[in-house]
N, C-alpha and C positions, 0 to 999 in steps of 0.2 A: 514233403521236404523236412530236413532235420532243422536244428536250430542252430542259429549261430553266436557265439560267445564272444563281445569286447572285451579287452581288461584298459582302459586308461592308461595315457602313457604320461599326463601329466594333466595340471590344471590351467583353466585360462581366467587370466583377471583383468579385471574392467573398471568402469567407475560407474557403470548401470548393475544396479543391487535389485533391481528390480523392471521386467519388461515394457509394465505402461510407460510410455514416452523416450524409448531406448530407438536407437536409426533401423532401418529394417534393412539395409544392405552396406557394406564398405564404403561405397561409393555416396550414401549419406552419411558417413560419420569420416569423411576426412579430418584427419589430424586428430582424431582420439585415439589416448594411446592406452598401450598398456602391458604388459607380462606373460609372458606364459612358464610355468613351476615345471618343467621337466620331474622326474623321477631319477635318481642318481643313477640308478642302472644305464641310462641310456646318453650317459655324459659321450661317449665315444662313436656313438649314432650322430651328433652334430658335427663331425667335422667335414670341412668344405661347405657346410650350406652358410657361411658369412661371405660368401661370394652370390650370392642370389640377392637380389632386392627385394624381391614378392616370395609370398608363401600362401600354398593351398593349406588349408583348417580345415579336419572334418574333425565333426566333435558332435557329441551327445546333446541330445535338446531334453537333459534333464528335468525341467519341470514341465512335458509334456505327456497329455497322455490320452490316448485312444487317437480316435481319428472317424473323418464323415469323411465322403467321396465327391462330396457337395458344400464346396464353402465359399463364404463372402471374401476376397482376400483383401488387405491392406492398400492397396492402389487398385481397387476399384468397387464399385457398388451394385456389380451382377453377382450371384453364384457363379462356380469355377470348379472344373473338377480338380481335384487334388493334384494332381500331375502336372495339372498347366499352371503350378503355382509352384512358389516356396515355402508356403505357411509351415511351421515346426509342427504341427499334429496329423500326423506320418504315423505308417503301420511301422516302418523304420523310424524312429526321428532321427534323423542326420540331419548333422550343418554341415554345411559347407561355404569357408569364405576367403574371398583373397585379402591379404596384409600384405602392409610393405614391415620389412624386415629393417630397423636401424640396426641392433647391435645385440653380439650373445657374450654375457657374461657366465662361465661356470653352465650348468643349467638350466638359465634364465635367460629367454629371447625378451628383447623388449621390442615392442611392434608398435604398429598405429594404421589409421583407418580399422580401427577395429567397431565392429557391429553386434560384439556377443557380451551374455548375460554373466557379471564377477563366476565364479563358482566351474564356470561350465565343463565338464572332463573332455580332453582332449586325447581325441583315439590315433589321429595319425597327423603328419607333416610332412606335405610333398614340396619340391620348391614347382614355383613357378614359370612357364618357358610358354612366352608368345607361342614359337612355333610348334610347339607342340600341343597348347594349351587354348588358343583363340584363332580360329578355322579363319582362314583369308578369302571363304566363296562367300556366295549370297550366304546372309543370314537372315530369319523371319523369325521373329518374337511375339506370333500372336496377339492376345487380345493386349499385350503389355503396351506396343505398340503406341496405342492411341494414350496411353497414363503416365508416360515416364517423363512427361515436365513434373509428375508431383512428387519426383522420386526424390530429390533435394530434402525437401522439408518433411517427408510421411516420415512418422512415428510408431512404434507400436502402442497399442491401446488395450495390451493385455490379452487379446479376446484366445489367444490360443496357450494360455499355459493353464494349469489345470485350475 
């Protein structure tokens, strides 16, 4: 396989300057807000997305690096193989996270439910669409299943940046 090249399309800022104790999903960090610094080139790229509510983030998990295929994840206390998880230390490190979308000034979205680290480069910005984006069949979420009353209050504790 060849490689493949990101360039950032802008940055994301937060009020977690550092991982230990930052929320591990959207969904634990309701109502934390915060920015995303577009790049001026792409001022003409936003328009129409101040009619969406929600936005897809995939963004670089900058201070990760390497990866096992075997890890303890954050909601729970077995090993896991990588895939059944979202832990940031990925052959890829990709984020990916949904925001809700208040308001775009200029080049600057300001969001909230936000769950990512100040700094973080941001590669792209889908908006978000139920029906295209949250399947209406059965859904089965593995071993998560049995852990997600502790999803409210888990934390990160560091264990995956470098």
């Amino acid at each position: 396989m060849t490689d493949v090249t990101f360039r950032p399309i802008g940055v994301i800022h937060s009020p977690f300057a550092n991982p230990a104790g930052m929320p591990i999903q959207p969904s634990s960090a309701r109502g934390t807000q915060g920015t995303i610094e577009l790049e001026p080139v792409f001022l003409n790229c936003l328009a129409d997305l101040s009619g969406f509510s929600h936005l897809i983030l995939i963004y670089h998990f900058h201070l990760s690096e390497g990866y096992t295929c075997r890890l303890r994840p954050f909601l729970d206390s077995e090993e896991r193989g990588l895939f059944a998880t979202r832990a940031p230390r990925r052959p890829n490190p990709l984020g990916l996270s949904i925001v809700r979308l208040q308001r775009i000034e200029g080049t600057t979205l300001y969001i909230e439910d936000l769950d990512i680290l100040d700094g973080t480069p941001l590669l792209d910005i889908k908006p978000y669409v139920p029906q295209f984006d949250a399947p209406d069949s059965e859904i089965s979420i593995g071993w998560l299943q049995k852990n997600l009353d502790a999803l409210a209050d888990a934390r990160s504790d560091g264990r995956f940046t470098r």
